[in-house]
N, C-alpha and C positions, 0 to 999 in steps of 0.2 A: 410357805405358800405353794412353792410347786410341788412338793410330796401331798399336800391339801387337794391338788387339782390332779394326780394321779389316782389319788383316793376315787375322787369322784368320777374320774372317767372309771375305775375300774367297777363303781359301783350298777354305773348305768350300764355297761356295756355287758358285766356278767352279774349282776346278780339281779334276781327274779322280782323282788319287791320293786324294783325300778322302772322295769319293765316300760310301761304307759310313761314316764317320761321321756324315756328315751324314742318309743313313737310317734311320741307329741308333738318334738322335737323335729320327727323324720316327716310326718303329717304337714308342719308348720312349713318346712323348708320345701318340700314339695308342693307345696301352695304356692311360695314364692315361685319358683319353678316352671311351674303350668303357668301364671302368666306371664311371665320371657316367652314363653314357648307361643303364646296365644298374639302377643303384641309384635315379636319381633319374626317369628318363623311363617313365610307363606303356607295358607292352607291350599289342602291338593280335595281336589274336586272330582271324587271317582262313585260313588253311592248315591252321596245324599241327595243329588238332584231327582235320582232316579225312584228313591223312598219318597219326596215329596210330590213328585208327579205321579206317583200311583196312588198315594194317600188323594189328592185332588179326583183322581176317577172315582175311587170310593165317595170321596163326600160329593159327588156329582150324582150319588145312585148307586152305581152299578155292586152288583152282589156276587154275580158271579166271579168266580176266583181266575177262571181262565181269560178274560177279558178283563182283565188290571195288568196294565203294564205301562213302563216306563222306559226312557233311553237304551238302556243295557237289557231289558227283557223283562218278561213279569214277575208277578209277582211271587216267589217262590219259598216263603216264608210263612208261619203261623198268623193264628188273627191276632194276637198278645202284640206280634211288631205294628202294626197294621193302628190301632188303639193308641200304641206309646206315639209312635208318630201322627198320631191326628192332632192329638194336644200342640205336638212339637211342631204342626203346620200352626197352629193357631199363634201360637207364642213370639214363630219369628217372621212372620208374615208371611206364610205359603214359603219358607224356606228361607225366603232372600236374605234375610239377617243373621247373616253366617253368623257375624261375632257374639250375638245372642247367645245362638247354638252352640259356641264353641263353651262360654261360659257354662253354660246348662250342664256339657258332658264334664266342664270342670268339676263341677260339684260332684258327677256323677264317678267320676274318678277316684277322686277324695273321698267317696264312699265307700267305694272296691278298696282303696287303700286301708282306710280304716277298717272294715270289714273282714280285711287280709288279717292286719294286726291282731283283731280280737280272734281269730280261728289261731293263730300261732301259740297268744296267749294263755289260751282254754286248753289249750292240746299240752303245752309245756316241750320241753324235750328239744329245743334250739334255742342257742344262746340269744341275749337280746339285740346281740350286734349286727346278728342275721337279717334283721328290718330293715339296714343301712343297704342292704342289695335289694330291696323292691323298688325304689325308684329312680335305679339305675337305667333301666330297659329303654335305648332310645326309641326303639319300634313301638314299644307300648303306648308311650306319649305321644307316640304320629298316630296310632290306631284311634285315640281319645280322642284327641286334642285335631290335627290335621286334618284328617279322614272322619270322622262322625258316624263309624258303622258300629250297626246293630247288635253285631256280638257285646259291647260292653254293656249294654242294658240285661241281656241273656247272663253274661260271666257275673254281673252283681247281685242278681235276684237269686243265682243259685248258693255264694256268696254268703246272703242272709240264707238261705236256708240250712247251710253246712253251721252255721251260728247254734241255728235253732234247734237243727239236732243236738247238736253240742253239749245242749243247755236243758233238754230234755224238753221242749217244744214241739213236739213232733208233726200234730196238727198243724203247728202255723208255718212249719219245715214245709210241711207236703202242699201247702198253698202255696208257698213263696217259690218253687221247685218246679210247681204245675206254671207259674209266671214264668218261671224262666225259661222251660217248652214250648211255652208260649209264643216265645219270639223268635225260638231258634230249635231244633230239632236236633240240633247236635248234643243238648242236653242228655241226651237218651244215652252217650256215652255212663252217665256217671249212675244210671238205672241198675246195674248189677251189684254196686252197694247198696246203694238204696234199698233195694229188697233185704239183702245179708242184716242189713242194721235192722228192718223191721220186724224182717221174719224170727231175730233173735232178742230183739227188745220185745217184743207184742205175741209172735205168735201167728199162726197162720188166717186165724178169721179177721181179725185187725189189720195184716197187712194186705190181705181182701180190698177191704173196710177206706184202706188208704191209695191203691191202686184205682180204686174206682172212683176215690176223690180227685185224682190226679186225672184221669179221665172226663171226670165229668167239669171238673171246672174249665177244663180246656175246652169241650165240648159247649160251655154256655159262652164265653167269649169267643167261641164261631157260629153260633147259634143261627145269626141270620144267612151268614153265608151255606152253611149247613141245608138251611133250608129252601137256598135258592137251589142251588145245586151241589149236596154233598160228595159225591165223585169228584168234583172240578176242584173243590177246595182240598179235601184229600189227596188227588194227587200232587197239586202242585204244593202244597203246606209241607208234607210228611211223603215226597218223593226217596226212597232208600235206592233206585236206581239211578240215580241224578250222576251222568260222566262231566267231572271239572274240566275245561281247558286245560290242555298239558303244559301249554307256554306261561302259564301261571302257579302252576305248581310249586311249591317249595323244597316238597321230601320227595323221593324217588325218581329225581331230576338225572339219576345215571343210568337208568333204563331208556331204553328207544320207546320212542312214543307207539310206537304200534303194539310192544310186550304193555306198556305201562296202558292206553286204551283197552287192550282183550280181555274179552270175558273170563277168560282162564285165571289171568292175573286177581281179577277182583274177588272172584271165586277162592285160591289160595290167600288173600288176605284176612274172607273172609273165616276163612277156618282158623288161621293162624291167632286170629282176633279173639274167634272163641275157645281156642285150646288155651292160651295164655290165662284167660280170663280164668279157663273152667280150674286149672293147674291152681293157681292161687285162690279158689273156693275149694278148691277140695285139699289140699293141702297145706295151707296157710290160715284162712281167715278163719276158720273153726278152729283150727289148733289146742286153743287156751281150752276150748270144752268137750276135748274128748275126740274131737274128729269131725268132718262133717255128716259119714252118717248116723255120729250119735244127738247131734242135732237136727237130721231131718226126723228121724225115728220119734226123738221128746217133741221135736213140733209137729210131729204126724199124730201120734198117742193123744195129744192133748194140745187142742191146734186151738184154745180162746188162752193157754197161758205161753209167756215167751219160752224161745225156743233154748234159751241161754239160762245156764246157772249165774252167771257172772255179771255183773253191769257194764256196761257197753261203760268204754272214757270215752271222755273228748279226742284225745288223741286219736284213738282205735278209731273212731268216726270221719275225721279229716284223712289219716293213713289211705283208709277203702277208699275212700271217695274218691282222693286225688291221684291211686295209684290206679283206680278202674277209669278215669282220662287220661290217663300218660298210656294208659294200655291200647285203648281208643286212637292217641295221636299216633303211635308209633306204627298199626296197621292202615291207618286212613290210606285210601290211596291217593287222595288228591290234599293239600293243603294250601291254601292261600295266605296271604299274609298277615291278613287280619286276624286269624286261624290264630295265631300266636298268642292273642289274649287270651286262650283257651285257660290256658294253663303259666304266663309268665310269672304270676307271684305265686305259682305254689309252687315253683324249682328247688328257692331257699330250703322251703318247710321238706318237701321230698328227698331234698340233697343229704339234711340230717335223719334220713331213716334208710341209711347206709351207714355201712362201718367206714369208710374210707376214709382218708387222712385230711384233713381242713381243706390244702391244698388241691387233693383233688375234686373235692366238692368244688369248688370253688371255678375250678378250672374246666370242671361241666355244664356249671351254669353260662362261665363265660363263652364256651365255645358253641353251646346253644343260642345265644344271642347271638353270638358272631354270623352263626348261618341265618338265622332271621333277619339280619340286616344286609345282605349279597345281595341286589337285583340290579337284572333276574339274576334266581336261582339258578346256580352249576351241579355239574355231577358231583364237583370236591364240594360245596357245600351242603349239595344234599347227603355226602356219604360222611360228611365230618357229625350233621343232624342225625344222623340214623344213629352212626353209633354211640355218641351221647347220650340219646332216648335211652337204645338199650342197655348201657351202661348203666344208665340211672336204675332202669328199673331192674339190670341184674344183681344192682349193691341194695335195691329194698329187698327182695327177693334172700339174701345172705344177711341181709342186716337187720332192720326194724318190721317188719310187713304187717305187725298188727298197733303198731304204734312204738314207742322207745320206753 
């Protein structure tokens, strides 16, 4: 019997056909979980009040974007959040029915979850046991579950979309993508794959073709606003000058706040941001096809076929994506806490596109939690977060960078 029950743990834990059970498993027990969390842990009241009183001006009229605000300030998000939350007034009565709402992101959890699952399993290349750390995250379960903010509907729509590429969907990727833009503009982070994968799956008139879709469907879900006053909504939607409070910060909490406010600062992040990025397109993600300018060159020559001899995997798909957000969080100058759903279940998948020894994977992701869970954020936890980030991404960088 117990050499039977050895079997099978080693079946589900490493071998691949197993896989979805051992999820199922992680899925089911994380269900149990979220509600302990919902019945017994007090919810903290920092957003949502302020989402639902601005959704109330909306449905009172008002169109212009700079004249929506709530407790904490206006509105300062896409029309896509704006929409999710109309519904979500209607459902728990103008907001009051927290336990509703908490139910609601339950589900909505449980979708990231499983979502998470299926991009690991498309991709391959981490053992099954790796699923056993995604609902670990005490922060993440406050950010769902306690807190009720908007990043989780932005992190799950991009989520299916990382699916859909996956799976050679591409169309229904770039709708689900442009959803997740929708709500949140931080999305834009994981735009520098996004092109890499099109421009080399499709070709440059297609990934036209799909930028413009990305465009425009976000454009018809701001449509009215748009037309009361477009300026108003633009800026405040897709503000890229937006300074975070520094006493909320998470990363960069060992700078003096007058180095970490200066324009100088944000300026040197933003270059850093794009050198990193350009560093691993030009030397990394083209790799497998010669180079990258032997792939602008075949998608410049002949810009309606893709720009790739090779077929994009799943892997190589989740890889770009995930590594062009870590690239994103690590220069961010300001990060709040909620910030952390950005990227908490793709650490696992990230961790193993490193060479580094079990342990220290392991010991990255925990120390990455560790500093998301310090409030407030210190200098030691924002300098223990910094170099984690970098770590991680210096072992993809040496280790997997187009997938394992």
């Amino acid at each position: 019997m117990l050499s039977q029950l050895r079997r099978y743990a080693r079946l589900l834990l490493l071998d691949s056909q197993y896989f979805w059970w051992l999820a199922s498993l992680v899925i089911f027990g994380d269900l149990l979980l979220s509600q302990l969390i919902i019945r017994f842990v007090p919810y903290t009241e920092i957003d949502w009040e302020t989402y639902m009183v601005q959704t109330d001006v909306y449905l009172k009229g008002e169109l212009d974007y700079s004249r929506i605000t709530g407790p904490t300030g206006p509105l300062v998000y896409p029309a896509g959040h704006l929409h999710i939350h109309r519904i979500l007034h209607a459902i728990t009565d103008a907001g009051a029915d927290i336990g509703k709402a908490q139910q609601i992101y339950g589900i909505l959890y449980l979708a990231s979850l499983t979502l998470s699952c299926t991009i690991y399993r498309l991709a391959g290349g981490t053992p099954n046991w790796a699923v056993l750390l995604l609902p670990l995250s005490k922060r993440l379960h406050s950010i769902f579950f306690l807190r009720l903010f908007n990043d989780c509907w932005s992190v799950t729509f991009l989520q299916a979309a990382v699916v859909a590429y996956q799976t050679g969907y591409d169309d229904v990727g770039t709708l689900l993508f442009s959803a997740a833009l929708s709500v949140k503009m931080s999305i834009l982070l994981y735009l520098p794959a996004l092109l890499v994968v099109l421009f080399k799956r499709h070709g440059l008139v297609s990934t036209f073709r799909h930028m413009v879709t990305l465009v425009a469907s976000n454009a018809l879900l701001a449509l009215s606003f748009l037309e009361e006053d477009y300026w108003a909504y633009l800026r405040s939607a897709f503000d890229l000058s937006r300074v975070f409070l520094y006493k909320w910060t998470v990363n960069w909490k060992m700078l003096s706040e007058e180095t970490f406010l200066s324009p100088q600062w944000a300026n040197g992040l933003l270059f850093g941001h794009l050198s990193v990025l350009a560093s691993f397109g030009v030397f990394l993600w083209c790799r497998k096809d010669g180079g990258v300018w032997t792939v602008l060159k075949r998608g410049l020559r002949k810009p309606d076929l893709p720009a790739s001899f090779t077929p994009l995997t799943a892997d190589y798909i989740a890889t770009i994506f995930f590594t062009s957000n870590l690239i994103g969080i690590i220069f961010a100058r300001s990060l709040h806490y909620q910030f952390y759903s950005w990227y908490a279940q793709q650490l696992p998948f990230l961790a193993w596109r490193t060479r580094f020894p079990v342990l220290v994977k392991i010991g990255l992701i925990m120390a990455i939690e560790y500093s998301w869970n310090i409030f407030p954020s210190t200098p030691f936890s924002s300098t223990i977060l910094l170099a984690a980030n970098a770590t991680l991404l210096g072992g993809i960088w040496t280790g997997y960078p187009n997938g394992v």
